[in-house]
N, C-alpha and C positions, 0 to 999 in steps of 0.2 A: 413458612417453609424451613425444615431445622437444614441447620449445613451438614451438606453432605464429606463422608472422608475425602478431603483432597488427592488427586492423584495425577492432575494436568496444573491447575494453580494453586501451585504450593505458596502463600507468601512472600515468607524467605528469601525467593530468588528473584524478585523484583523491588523489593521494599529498598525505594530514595534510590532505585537504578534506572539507566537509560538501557536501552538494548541493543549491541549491533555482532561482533563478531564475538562479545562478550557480553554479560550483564557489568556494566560499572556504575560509579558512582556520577552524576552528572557535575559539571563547572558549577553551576547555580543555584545547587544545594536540591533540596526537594521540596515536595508540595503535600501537602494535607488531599485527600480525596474524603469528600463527605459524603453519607446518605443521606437524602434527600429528603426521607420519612421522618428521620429523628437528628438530623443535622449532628450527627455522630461522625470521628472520624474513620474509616473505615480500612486505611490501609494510606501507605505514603509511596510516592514517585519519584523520581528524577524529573528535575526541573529544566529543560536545556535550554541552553545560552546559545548566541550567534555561532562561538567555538567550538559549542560540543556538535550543531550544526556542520562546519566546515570539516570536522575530524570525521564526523558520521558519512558526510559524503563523500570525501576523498576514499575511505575506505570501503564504501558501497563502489565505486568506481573500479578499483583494485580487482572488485570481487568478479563485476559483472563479465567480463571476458570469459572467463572460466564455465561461467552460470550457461551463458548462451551456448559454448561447444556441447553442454550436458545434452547427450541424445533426446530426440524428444521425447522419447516413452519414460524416458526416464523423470522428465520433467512433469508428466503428466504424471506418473504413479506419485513423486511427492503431493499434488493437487489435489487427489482422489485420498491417500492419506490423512489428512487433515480433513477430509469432508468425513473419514471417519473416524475419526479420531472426535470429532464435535458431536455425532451421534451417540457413540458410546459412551460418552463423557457428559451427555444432554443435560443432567440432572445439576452436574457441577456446575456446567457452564450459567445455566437460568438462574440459580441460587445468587451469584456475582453479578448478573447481569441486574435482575432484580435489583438489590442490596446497591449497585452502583447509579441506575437512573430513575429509580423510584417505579420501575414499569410493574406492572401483574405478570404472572406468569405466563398466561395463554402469549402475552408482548413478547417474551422475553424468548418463550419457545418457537414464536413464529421466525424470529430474530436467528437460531439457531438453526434452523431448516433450510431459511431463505440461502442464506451462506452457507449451508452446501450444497445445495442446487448450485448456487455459484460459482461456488472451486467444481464440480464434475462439466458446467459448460466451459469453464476455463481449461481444465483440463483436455477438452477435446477441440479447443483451438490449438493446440502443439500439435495436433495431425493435419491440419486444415493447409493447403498451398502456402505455397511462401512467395507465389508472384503469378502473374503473369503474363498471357502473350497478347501482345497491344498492335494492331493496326500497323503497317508498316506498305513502304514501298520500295523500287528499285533492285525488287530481288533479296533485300536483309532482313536477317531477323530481329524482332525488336519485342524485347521481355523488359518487364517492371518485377525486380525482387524485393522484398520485402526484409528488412533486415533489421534487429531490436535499435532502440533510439541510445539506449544505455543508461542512464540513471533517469528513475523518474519520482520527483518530489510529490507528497499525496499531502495535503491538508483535508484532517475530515471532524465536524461538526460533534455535537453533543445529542442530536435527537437520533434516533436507529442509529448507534455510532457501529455496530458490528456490522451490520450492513451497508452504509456508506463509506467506511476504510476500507471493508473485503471486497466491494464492486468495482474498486480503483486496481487495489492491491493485485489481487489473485490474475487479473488478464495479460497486467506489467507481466508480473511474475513470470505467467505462461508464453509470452510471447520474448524470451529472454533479458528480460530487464532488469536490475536491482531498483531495488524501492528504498527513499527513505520517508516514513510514514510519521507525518505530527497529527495526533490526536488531539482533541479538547481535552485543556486538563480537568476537566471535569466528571471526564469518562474517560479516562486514561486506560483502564482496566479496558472495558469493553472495546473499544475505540481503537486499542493500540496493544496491547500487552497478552490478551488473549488471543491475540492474533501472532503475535511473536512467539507464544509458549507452543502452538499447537505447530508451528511450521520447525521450530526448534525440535519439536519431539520427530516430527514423519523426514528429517532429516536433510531439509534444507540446507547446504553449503554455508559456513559461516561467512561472514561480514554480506550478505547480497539483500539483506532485511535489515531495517535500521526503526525502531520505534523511539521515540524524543517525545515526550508530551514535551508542553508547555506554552508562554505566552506570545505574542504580538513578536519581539524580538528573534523568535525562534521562527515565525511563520515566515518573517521576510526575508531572513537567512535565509530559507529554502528557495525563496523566490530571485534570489540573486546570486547564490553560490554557481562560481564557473563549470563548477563538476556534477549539475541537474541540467539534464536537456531537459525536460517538458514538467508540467507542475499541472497536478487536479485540484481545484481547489471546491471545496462544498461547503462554507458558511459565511459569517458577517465579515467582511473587508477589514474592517480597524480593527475589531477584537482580534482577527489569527494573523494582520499584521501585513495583509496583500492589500497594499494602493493602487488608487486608480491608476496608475501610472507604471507600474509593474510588470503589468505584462508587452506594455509597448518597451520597456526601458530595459529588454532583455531578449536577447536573441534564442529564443525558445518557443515551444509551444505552450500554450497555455489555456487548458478547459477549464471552466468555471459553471457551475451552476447554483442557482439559488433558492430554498425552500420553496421561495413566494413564485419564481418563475419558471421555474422548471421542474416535473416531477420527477422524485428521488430515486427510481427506480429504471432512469436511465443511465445507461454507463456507454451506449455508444460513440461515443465522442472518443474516450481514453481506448477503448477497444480495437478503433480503427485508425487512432493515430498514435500509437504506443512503438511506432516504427520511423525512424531515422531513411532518410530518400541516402542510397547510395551513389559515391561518386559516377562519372560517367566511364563509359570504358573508353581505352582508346580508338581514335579513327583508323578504320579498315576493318575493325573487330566489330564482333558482336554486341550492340549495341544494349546499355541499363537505360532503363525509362522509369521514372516514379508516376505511378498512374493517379 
């Protein structure tokens, strides 16, 4: 397949960067990204360290306030932008996907559809309730609202990586969340970068998207940092850096699924817990319940 003119991944503006409110330079230098076909290098990243971790979340954090007030249609037409934005861009996008995980095309183009089907279901959870009315007695009323969690950490594998970073990404997203996303650095591109360029372009809020490839170091930053409520994680424990002991050793939630035991085409977990339980209201008032 010859490369198509660029006009969503331009090099340039990723090459040995991490991505958040800005493209910069990572703490940890960068990393080689090879093709898999001819073990060629094919493009360089940001490498990120624990700190560029803690900078990327305190700054997603900053961001997310903001993110959430954004009306919902508003949040949903960013979502539906980016599903076309991948469409009409189809050809770019499979060309890198290809080139970066060694897949065939008909892989790479299935890889491009699935995630927008994606972002347009995720887009039409920003219309969907935000709560509600539970069982009650003595004459009160008793609602369960539904309100974003606030930062949510994504760890996402190197097999379908555009599809398992966009099944995390895209519902946080819609359900007012900021994300910070580490990708395998091995499909840093697919995984994490083509997801930041196209949400970058349909006009995403800056700092509320944070993409970090890189190693073990970086994965359990995200697993410990005080500024990620909830963490999805989708690959091997030691390699991205999440011990067994991580998710009891942190007051958060934490979804985890694995190749061998769970199939990858689920994402109800993060879907339905991508929401923080609100305080209680006071007595004699109308009563908050998390259902």
């Amino acid at each position: 397949m010859n490369a198509p003119v660029p006009r969503i991944l331009i090099e340039s503006v990723w090459r040995g960067r991490l991505f958040g409110a800005q493209w910069k330079p990572a703490i940890g230098g960068s990393l080689d990204v090879l093709e898999p076909a001819t073990g060629a290098v094919i493009t360089r990243v940001g490498n990120a360290t624990a700190e560029d971790v803690r900078q990327a979340a305190a700054e997603a954090r900053a961001a997310q306030p903001g993110w959430a007030a954004t009306p919902y249609d508003q949040r949903a037409a960013i979502l539906r932008k980016v599903a076309a934005l991948m469409e009409e861009n189809q050809a770019e996008l499979v060309y890198w996907i290809m080139r970066e995980t060694g897949g065939i095309e008909p892989k790479a183009g299935f890889e491009v559809q699935m995630v927008a089907n994606i972002l347009h279901r995720a887009a039409a959870m920003c219309t969907e309730p935000q709560g509600l009315m539970l069982p009650s007695d003595g004459g009160r009323l008793s609602l369960a609202r539904r309100v974003p969690r606030g930062v949510i950490g994504v760890i996402s594998p190197f097999n379908f990586p555009l599809i398992l970073s966009s099944r995390a990404v895209a519902p946080a997203l819609a359900t007012g969340n900021a994300v910070v996303l580490k990708p395998d650095p091995r499909t840093a591109l697919t995984g994490g970068f083509i997801i930041a360029r196209l949400f970058e372009e349909a006009g995403l809020p800056k700092g509320v998207l944070q993409v970090l490839p890189g190693g073990a170091e970086a994965g359990e930053a995200i697993c410990t940092d005080p500024d990620i409520a909830m963490v999805s994680f989708t690959g091997r424990a030691r390699s991205d850096g999440v011990s067994a002991s991580s998710p009891a050793s942190i007051s958060r939630r934490f979804s985890s699924s694995s190749a061998a035991r769970t199939p990858w085409w689920c994402s109800t977990t993060l879907i339905s817990t991508a929401w923080r339980r609100p305080a209680p209201s006071a007595p004699g008032s109308t009563r908050a319940r998390s259902a």
